[in-house]
C-alpha positions in Angstrom: 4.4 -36.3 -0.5 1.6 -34.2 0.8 -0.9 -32.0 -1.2 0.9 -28.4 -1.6 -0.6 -26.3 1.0 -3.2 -23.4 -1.1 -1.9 -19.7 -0.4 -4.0 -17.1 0.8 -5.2 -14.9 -1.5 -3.7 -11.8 0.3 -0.3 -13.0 -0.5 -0.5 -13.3 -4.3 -0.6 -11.8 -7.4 -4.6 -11.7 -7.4 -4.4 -8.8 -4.4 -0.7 -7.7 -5.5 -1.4 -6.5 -8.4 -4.8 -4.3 -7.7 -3.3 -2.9 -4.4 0.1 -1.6 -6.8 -1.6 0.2 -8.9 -3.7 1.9 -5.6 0.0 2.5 -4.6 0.8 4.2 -7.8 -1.9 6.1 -8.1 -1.6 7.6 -4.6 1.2 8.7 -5.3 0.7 10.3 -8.7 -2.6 12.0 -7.2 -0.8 13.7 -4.6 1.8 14.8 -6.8 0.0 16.3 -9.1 -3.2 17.8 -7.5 -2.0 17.9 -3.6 1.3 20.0 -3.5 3.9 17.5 -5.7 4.7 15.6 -3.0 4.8 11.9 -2.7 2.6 10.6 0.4 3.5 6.8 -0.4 6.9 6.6 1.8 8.3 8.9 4.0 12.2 8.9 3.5 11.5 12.4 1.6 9.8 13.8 4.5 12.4 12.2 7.4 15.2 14.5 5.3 13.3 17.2 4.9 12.5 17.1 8.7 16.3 16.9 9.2 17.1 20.0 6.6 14.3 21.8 8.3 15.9 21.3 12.0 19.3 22.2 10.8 17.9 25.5 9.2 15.5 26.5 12.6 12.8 26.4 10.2 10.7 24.9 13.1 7.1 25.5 12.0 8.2 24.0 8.4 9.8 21.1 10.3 6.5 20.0 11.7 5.1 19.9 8.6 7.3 17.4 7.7 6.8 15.7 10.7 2.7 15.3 10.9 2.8 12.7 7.5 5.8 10.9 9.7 3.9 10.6 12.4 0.3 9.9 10.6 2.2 6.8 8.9 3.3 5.3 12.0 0.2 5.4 13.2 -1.5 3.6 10.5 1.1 0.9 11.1 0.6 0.9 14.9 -3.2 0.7 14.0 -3.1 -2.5 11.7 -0.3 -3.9 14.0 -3.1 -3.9 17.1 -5.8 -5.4 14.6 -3.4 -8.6 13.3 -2.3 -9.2 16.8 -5.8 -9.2 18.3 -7.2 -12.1 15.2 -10.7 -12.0 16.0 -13.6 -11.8 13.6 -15.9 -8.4 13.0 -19.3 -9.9 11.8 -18.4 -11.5 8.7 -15.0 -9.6 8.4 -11.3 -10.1 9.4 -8.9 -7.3 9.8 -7.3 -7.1 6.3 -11.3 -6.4 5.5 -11.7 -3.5 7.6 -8.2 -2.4 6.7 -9.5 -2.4 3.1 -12.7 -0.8 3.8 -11.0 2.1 6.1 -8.8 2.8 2.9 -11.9 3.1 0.5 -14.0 5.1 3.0 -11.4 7.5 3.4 -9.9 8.2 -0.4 -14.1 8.4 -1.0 -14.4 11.5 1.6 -11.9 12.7 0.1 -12.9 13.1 -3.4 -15.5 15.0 -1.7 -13.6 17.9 0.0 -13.3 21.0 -1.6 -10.4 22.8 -3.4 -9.7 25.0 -0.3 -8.7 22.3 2.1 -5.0 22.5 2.4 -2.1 20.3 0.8 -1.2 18.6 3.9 -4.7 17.6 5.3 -5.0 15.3 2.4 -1.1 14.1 2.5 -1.5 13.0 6.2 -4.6 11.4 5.3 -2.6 9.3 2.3 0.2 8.3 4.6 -2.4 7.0 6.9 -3.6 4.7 4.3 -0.6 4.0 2.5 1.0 2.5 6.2 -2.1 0.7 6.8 -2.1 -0.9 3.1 1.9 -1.7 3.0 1.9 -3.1 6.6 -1.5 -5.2 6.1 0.0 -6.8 2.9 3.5 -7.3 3.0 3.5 -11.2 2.2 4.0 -12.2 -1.7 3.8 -15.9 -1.8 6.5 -16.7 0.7 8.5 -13.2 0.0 8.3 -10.1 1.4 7.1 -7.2 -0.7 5.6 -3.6 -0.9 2.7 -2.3 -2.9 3.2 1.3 -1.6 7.0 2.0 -2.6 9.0 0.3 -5.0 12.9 0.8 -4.1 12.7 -2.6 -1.6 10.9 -4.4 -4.1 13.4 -3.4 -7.0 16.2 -4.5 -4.5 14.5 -7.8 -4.4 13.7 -8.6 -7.6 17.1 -7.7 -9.0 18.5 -10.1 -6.3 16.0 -13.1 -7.5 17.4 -12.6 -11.0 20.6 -12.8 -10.1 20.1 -15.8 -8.0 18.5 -17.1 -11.1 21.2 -16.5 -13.5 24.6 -17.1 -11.4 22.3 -20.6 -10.7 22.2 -19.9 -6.8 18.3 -21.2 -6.4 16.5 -22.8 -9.2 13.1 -21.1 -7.7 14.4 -17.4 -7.8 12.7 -16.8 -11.4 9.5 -17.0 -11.0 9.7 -14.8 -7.2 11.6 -12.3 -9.8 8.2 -12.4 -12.2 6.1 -12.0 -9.1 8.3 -8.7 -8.0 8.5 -7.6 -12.1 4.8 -7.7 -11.9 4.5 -5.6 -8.8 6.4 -3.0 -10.0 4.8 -3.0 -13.7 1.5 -2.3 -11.8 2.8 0.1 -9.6 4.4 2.1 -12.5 0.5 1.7 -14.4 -0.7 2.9 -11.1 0.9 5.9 -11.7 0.4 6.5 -15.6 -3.5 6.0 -14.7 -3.3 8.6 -11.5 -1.6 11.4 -13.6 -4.1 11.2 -16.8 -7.2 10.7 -14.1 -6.2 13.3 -11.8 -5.8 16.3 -14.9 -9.6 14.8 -15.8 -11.4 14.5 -12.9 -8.9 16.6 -10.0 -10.4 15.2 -6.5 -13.0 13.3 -7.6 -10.1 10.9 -8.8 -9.3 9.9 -5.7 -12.2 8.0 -6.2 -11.1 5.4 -8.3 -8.9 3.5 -5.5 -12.3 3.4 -3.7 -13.5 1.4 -6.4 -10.4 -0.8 -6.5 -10.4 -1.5 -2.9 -13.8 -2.3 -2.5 -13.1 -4.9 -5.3 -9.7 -6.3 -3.2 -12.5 -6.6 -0.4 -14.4 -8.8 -2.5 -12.1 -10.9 -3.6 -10.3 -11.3 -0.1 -13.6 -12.5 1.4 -14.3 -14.7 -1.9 -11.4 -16.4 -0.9 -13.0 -18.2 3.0 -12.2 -22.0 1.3 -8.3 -21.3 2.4 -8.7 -19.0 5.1 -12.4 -18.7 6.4 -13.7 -15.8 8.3 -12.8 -16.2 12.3 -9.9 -18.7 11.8 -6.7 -17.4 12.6 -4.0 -16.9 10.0 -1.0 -19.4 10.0 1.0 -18.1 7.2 2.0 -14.3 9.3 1.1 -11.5 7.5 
């Protein structure tokens, strides 16, 4: 039997977890300090858009349709740098994925009061498509840490697998998923009682977390070193 092949540290727990809570967070910020909206996932926004069409409310129907179209792109984005697998310097793509998230929430923290509700909401859609389509791999599973309904879906399915004795390895993928969704929930607490305290400036927290993920995704070169292309998809 052959030595158990070591996982990349972008599809555990060890990034999981961190990048969760970001998720959370991001989704509590917006809520409470950009207009109550959540900028994580856009089914809100795709029926709005429809309800906004079938009313002739046009202008209010594009500004449904901007975060739409800002999340696509950030997908689009990260789907150009995977596919192209080359190195930047010392960095891979999930690196400048991670540092494009942290620059951004950092600016802003900075902006003032008076930039409008939606600036900031496209912004987070940007990053919350880039983050949820540059780590969507947990262990060999596939998982959000932007959104939680597919993940609930998932885990529920692994404990039933678990209990009606359909796959004897379906527990511990539910634990994985639990833990996911325990962090994005914390993610959230932590946004809400940050955000009251510190308002934009909050944001600024995630820039913290993120540049930590950075430095534990480039910690991590023994099982997939800078410049070698991943084997494992996403």
């Amino acid at each position: 039997m052959g030595l158990k092949k070591k996982l990349y540290i972008a599809h555990t727990l060890w990034l999981g977890i961190p990048l969760a809570i970001v998720g959370g967070y991001l989704d509590a910020y917006t809520y409470f300090y950009h207009g109550g909206v959540f900028a994580n996932a856009q089914t809100g926004n795709m029926v709005f858009l429809g309800l906004s069409l079938a009313r002739g409310a046009f202008s209010s129907a594009l500004s449904y349709l901007i975060p739409i179209v800002a999340f696509a792109a950030g997908v689009f984005l990260t789907e150009r740098m995977r596919k192209k697998k080359s190195a930047f310097w010392f960095f891979q793509w999930r690196h400048i994925v991670l540092a494009v998230e942290a620059l951004l929430l950092f600016v802003i923290g900075l902006l003032p009061n008076t930039i409008p509700d939606n600036v900031v909401n496209v912004v987070v859609s940007f990053i919350c498509a880039m983050q949820v389509n540059s780590f969507a791999k947990l262990h060999n599973s596939a998982y959000a840490t932007t959104m939680c309904t597919g993940n609930l879906k998932s885990a529920t399915q692994a404990l039933a697998d678990s209990i009606y004795g359909y796959d004897a390895e379906s527990f511990p993928i539910f634990l994985r998923y639990v833990a996911v969704l325990l962090a994005f929930c914390a993610g959230a607490a932590l946004g809400a009682v940050m955000t009251k305290v510190l308002a934009a400036r909050s944001a600024w927290f995630c820039t913290v977390v993120l540049l930590g993920c950075i430095v534990l995704l480039y910690s991590d070169r023994s099982s997939n070193p800078v410049g070698r292309p991943e084997k494992e998809g996403r």
